[in-house]
N, C-alpha and C positions, 0 to 999 in steps of 0.2 A: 590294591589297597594304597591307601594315601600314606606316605614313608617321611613324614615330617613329624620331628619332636625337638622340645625348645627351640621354637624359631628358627631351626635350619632343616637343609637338607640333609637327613639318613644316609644318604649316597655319598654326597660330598664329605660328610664328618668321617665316614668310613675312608675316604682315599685320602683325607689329611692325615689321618693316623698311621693308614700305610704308608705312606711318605715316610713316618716318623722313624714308622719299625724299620723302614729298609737301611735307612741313614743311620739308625743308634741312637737317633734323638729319642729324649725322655717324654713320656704322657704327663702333661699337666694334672694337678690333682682332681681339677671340674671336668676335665676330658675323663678322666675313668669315672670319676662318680658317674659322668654322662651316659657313656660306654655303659656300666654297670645296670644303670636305673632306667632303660631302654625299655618300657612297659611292651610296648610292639613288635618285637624281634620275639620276645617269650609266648608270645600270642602267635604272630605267625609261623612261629617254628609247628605248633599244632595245625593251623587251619589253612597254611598258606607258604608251602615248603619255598624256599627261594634263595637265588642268589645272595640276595642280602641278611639273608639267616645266617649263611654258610658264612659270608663275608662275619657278620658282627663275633661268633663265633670262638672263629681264626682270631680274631683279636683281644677275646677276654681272655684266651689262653694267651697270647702273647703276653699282655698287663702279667697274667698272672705267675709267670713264668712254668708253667704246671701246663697238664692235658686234660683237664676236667672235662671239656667238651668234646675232645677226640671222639667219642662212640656217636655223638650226639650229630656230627660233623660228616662221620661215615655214613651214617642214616641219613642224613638230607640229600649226599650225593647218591645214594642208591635211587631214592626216591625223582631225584631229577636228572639222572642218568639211566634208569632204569635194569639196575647191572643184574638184575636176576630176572628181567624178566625180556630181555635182549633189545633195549631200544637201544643201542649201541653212540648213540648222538645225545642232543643236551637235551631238556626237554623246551627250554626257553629259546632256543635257536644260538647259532654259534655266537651271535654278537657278544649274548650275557655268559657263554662259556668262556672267551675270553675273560671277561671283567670278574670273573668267580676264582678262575685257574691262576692267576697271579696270586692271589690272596692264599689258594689250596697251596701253592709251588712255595710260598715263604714259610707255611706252613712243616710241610715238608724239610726244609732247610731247615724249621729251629728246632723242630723233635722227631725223637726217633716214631715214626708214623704207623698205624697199623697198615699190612700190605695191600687190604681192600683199597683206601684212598689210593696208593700209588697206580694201582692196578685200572681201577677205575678212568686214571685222566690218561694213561696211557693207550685204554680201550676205546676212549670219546673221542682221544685225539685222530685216533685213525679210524673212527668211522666218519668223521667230518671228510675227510681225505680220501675214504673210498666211497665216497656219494658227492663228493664236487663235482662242477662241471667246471667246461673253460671256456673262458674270455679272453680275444685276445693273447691267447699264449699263459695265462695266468689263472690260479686255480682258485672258484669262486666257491664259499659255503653250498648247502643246499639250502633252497626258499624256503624257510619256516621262522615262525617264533618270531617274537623282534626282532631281525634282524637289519643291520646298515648294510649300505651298498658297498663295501669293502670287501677285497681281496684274502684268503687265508693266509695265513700268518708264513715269514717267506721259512719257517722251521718244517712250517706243515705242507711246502711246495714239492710236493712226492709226487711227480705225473704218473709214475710208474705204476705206486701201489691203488691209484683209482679204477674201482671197478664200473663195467658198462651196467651190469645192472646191482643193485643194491636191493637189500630187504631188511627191515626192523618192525622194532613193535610199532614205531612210530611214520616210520618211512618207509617207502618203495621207491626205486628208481629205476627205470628200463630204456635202452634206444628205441628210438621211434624214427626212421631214418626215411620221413614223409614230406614233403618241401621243406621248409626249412627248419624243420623243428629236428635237431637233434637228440634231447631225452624231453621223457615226463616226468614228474615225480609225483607221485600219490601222498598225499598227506594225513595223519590220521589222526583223530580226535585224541587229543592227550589230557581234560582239564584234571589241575593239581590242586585241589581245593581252590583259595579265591586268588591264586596265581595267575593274573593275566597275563604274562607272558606265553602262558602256554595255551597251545589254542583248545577250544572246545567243541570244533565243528572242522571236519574234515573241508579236503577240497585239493584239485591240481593244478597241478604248474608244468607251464610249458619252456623249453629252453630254445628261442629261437635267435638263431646268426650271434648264438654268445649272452643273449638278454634273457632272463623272465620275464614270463606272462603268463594271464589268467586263463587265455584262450589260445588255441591252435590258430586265430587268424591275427596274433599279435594286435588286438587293437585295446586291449583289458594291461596295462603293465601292472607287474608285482608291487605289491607296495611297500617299499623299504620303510623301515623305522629310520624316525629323525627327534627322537627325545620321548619320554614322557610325557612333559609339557606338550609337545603336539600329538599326540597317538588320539585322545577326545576331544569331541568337540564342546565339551563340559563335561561339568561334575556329574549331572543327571546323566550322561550316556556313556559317563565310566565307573557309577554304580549303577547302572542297567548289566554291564556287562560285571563287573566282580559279582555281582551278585544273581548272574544268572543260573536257572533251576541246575545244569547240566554240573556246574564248579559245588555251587552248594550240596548234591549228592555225591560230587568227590570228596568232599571233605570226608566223609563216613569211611572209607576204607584207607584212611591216614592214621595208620596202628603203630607209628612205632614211637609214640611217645605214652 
């Protein structure tokens, strides 16, 4: 879904504000009206559960010094963390669990939280960590979701607690110790209403000499996320996919609103 309201970017007016909260700087009075009057955030909290649900959120409670949205906030990370029903990782790939969990973590800090959220980033965090591979010496996400070509966060540099094989709702990970391919990872169909970050169509990944790939003979590489702006090739082939049959029948089983 296209995240543009009054001529800016959704994304960026959210990490200006957190800016603000972190520093103690005050919200302008047209920044909350802004925040407040966010037609698309109340819409996709129904059809299209997301990072930037959770983000806007986190912030109207902050504005408002109150937890009005706390339950509201728990249900979207169930929903993209899968905590009842064991996907144990994000559902949008680690990249946008970062850019969520800063937001969930100040959260955290300004009220006293219910223990699902705490619970919850604590469970993601180390299933990211026990389905990483390495590169290098260095412990890389597992291939899914949007994700950049960066390293885990050096909090989440656990070599220890990473397991050789991994299983979720969402994820499989097994050695494969065949020339050079040291794991696979099995990926599996997650759409979350018209959330394109999350994929809709399975598919494997190979880890070879430290890299992803599409293929066992490395000639297919992973395709890392490098913005929104680049993820379509247009408008017509990023509502081709938001609006594909597979997302549009996920919407139907998004109950908890």
């Amino acid at each position: 879904m296209i995240n543009f309201q009054q001529g800016s970017s959704l994304a960026d007016f959210q990490e200006e504000l957190f800016r603000k909260a972190c520093s103690g700087a005050l919200f302008s009075n047209s920044e909350i009206a802004k925040l407040k009057g966010n037609m698309w955030v109340k819409a996709a909290a129904k059809l299209a559960p997301s990072n930037l649900v959770i983000r806007h959120l986190v912030l109207l409670d902050i504005v408002s010094g109150m937890t009005h949205n706390q339950n509201s906030i728990a249900k979207q990370i169930t929903l993209l963390s899968g905590n009842q029903i064991g996907l144990r990782v994000w559902a949008e790939g680690y990249s946008y669990w970062e850019y969520t969990k800063k937001f969930i973590s100040l959260y955290c800090r300004t009220f006293d939280v219910v223990p699902l959220i705490k619970q919850c980033v604590k469970l993601i965090d180390r299933g990211f960590i026990e389905s990483a591979y390495t590169r290098d010496g260095v412990l890389y996400p597992a291939p899914f979701g949007d994700l950049r070509n960066e390293p885990l966060a050096p909090s989440l540099q656990r070599k220890a607690e990473v397991m050789d094989n991994f299983s979720s709702r969402l994820l499989v990970k097994y050695q494969f110790a065949i020339r050079a391919v040291s794991s696979v990872y099995g990926v599996k169909p997650y759409p979350l209403g018209l959330n394109t970050h999350c994929q809709k169509d399975g598919f494997n990944v190979f880890i070879i000499n430290g890299k992803p790939y599409m293929d066992e003979d490395s000639k297919i590489p992973f395709k890392f996320y490098e913005g929104y702006a680049n993820k379509y090739d247009g408008i017509v082939s990023e509502a081709k996919d938001t609006l594909d049959a597979k997302r549009l029948k996920s919407t139907l089983s998004i109950r908890y609103y």
